[in-house]
TORPA-219680 format. One line per field, with one value per residue (C-alpha): x, y, z. Coordinates in Angstrom, 2 decimals, decimal comma, padded with zeros to 5 digits. Layout:
px <- X | ...;
py <- Y | ...;
pz <- Z | ...;
//
This chain:
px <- 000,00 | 001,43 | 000,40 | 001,03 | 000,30 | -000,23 | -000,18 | -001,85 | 000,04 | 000,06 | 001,58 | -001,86 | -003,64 | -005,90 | -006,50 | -003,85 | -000,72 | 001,80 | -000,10 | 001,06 | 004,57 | 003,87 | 005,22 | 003,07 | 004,62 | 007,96 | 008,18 | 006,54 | 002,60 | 003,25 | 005,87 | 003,23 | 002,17 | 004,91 | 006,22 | 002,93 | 003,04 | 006,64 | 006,55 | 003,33 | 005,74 | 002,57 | 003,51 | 005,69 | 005,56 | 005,12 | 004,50 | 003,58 | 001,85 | 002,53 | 003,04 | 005,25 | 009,15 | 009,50 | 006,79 | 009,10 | 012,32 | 010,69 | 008,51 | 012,07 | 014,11 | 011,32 | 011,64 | 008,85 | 009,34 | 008,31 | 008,93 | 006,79 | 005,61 | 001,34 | -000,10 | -002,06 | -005,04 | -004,96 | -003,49 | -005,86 | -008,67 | -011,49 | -009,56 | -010,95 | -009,17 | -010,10 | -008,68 | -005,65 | -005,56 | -005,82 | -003,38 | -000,84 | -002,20 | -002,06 | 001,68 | 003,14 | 001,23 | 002,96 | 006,07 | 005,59 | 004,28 | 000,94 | -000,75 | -003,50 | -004,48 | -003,63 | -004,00 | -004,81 | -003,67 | -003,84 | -000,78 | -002,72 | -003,45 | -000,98 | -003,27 | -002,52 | -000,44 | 001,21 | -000,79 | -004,08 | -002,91 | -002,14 | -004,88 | -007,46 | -005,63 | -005,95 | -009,31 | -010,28 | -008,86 | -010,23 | -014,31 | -013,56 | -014,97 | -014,29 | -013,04 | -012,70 | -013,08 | -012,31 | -015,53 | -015,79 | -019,20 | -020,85 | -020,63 | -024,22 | -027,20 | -027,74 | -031,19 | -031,59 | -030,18 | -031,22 | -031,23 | -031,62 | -035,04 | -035,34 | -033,35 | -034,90 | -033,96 | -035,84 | -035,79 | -034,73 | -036,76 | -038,80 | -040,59 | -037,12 | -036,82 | -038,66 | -036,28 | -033,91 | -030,24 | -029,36 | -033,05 | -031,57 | -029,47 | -025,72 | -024,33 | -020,60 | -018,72 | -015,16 | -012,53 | -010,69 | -007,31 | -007,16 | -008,86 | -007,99 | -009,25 | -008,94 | -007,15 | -009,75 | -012,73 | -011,23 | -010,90 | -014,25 | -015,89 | -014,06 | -015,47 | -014,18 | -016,45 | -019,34 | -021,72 | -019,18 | -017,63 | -016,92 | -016,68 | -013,16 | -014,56 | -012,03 | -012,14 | -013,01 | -009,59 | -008,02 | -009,62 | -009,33 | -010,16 | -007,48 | -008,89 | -008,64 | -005,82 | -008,16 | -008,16 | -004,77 | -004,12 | -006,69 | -005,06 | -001,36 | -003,24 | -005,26 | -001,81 | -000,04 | -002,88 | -002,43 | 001,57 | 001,49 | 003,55;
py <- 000,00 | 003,08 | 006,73 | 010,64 | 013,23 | 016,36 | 019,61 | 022,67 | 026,07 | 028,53 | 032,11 | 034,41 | 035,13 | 038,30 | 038,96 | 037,37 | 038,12 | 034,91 | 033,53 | 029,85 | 030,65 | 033,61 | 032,50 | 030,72 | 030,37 | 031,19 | 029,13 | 029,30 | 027,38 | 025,44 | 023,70 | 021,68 | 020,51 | 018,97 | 017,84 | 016,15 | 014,05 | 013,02 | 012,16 | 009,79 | 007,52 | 006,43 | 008,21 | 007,35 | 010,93 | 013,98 | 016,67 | 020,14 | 021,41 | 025,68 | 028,06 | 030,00 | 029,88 | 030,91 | 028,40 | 025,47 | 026,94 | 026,78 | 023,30 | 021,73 | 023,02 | 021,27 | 017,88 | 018,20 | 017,39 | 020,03 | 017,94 | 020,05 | 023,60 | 023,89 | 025,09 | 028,37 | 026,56 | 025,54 | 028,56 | 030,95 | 031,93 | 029,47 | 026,40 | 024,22 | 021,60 | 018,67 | 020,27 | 020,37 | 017,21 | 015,56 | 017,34 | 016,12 | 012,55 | 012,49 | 014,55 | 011,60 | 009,03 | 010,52 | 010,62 | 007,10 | 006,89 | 005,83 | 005,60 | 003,81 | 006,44 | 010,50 | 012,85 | 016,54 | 018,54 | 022,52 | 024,34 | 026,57 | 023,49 | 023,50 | 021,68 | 018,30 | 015,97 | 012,37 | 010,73 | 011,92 | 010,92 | 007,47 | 006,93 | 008,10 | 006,39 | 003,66 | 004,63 | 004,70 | 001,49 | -000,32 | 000,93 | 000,21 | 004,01 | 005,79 | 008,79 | 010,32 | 014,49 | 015,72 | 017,32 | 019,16 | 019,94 | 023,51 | 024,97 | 026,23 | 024,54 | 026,30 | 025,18 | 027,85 | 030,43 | 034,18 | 036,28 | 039,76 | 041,26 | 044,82 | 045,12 | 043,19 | 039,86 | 036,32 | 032,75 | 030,94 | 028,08 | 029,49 | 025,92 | 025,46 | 028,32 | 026,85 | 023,75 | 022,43 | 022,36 | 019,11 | 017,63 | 019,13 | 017,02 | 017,86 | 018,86 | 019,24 | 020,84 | 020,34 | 021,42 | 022,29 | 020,18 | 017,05 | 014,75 | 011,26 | 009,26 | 006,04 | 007,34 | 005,03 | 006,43 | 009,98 | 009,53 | 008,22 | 010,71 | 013,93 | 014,96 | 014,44 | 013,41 | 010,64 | 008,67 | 006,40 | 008,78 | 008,70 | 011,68 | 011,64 | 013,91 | 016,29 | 018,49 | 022,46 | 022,96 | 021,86 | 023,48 | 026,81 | 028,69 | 031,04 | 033,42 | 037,05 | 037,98 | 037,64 | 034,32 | 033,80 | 035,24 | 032,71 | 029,90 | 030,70 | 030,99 | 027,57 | 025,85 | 027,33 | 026,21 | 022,74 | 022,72 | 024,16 | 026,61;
pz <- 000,00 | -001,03 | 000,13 | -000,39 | 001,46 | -000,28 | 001,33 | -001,26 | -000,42 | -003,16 | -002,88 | -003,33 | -000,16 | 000,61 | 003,72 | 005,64 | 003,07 | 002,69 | 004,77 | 004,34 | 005,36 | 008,06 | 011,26 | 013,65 | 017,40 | 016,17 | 012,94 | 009,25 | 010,07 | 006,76 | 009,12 | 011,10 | 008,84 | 006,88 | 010,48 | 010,81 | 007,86 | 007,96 | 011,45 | 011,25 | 008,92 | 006,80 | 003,78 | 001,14 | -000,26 | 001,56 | -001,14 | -001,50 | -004,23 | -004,64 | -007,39 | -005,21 | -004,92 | -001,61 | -000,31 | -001,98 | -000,60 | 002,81 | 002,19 | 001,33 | 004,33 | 006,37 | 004,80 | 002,02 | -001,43 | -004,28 | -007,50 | -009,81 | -009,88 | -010,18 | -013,35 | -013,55 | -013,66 | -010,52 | -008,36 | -009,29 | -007,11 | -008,81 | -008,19 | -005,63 | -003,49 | -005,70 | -008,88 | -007,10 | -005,91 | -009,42 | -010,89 | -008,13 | -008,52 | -012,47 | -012,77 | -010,50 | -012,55 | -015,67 | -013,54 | -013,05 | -009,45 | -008,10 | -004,81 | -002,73 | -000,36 | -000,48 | 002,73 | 001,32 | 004,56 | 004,21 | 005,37 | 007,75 | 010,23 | 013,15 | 015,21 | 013,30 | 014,95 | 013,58 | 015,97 | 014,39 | 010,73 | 012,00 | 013,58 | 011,13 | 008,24 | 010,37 | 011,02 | 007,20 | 006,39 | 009,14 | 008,53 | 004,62 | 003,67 | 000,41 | 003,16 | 006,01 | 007,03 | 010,25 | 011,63 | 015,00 | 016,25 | 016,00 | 019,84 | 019,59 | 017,92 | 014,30 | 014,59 | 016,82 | 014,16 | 013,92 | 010,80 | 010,27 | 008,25 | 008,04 | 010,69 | 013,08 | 014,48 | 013,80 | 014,59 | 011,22 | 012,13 | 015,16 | 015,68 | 017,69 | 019,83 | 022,93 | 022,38 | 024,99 | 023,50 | 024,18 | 022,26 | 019,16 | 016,80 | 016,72 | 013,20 | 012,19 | 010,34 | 008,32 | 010,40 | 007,39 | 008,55 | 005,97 | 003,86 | 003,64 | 000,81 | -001,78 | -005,22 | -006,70 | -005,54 | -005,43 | -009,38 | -009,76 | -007,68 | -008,39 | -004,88 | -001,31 | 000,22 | -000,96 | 000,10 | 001,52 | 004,01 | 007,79 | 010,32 | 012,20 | 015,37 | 016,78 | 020,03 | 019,73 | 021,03 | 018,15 | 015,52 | 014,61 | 011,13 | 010,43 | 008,24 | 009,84 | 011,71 | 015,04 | 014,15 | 013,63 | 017,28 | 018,28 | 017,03 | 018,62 | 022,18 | 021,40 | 020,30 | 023,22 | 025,82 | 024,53 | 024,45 | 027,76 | 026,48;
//
């Protein structure tokens, strides 16, 4: 069984500039990750995919490999994750290489640890799924939404506003960490996530969208809180 875990960086980013190689806790975030995946020794390859020299220059210092550059197809601003992903996949099958399993891990997610890419590979070979997302569960029930009309506020669904919390069914969301998933299905599909798909539930604590630079200052306290540092 052979496996690669690709790790999608490219240079453009808006509103948090370079963000995939600004420092997190005193070294560049996309280092987690790469740390991550090499030290979980499940990979054969531990790739990342960028448009961007200086992303490469850094991804190879850590122990990443950069063997090809991405097309412009796929680091503009309308490519989605899975585009990316089968470009990787079909570049090393020209080159000669293919795989069993791939891990797509974003290089904003220093909250992932070797440990948790064991075991949910593990995890995901074990059940027999087509994949497995990292979910965490929303802190407060969005059946008990408001929106705004005119100004004012309203229930969303108001035949839940007199409901207890904890009579409400959970939902989940993607933690936006990784994706772990057959090459097989993954180029049947063209989607991450089927009909065949497990949840891998993680803790609040370790998730963290880093999309503002509030968030980033989130994320350094939550990763500091749980490396006691």
């Amino acid at each position: 069984m052979k496996n690669i875990a690709i790790i999608t960086a490219r240079g453009g980013s808006k509103r948090i500039p370079r963000k995939n190689i600004k420092e997190f806790c005193g070294r560049p975030i996309i280092s987690y990750s790469i740390e991550a995946a090499l030290n979980s020794s499940i990979f054969d390859e531990v790739m990342v995919s960028t448009d961007d020299a200086e992303i490469a220059e850094i991804s190879l210092k850590y122990g990443a490999k950069v063997p090809f550059f991405r097309s412009g197809k796929t680091s503009d601003d309308n490519a989605v994750t899975a585009d990316v992903i089968d470009e990787v996949l079909q570049q090393y099958k020209i080159n000669g290489s293919c795989f069993d399993y791939f891990c797509c891990i974003y290089p904003t997610a220093p909250f992932i640890t070797a440990a948790r890419l064991k075991d949910a590979i593990e995890t995901l070979i074990f059940t027999k799924a087509d994949s497995l997302v990292p979910v965490v569960r929303f802190s407060f029930p969005p059946q008990r939404g408001l929106i705004i009309k005119k100004d004012r506020l309203n229930y969303k669904w108001p035949e839940n506003m007199n409901t207890r919390s904890q009579d409400l069914e959970p939902f989940y969301h993607d933690c936006g960490q990784f994706y772990i998933m057959k090459v097989e299905k993954f180029l049947e599909k063209r989607s991450l996530i089927t009909e065949n798909t497990i949840p891998f539930i993680m803790q609040d604590i370790e998730v963290q969208d880093i999309d503002t630079s509030e968030d980033w200052d989130i994320a350094e306290m939550k990763y500091k809180i749980l490396k006691n540092l």
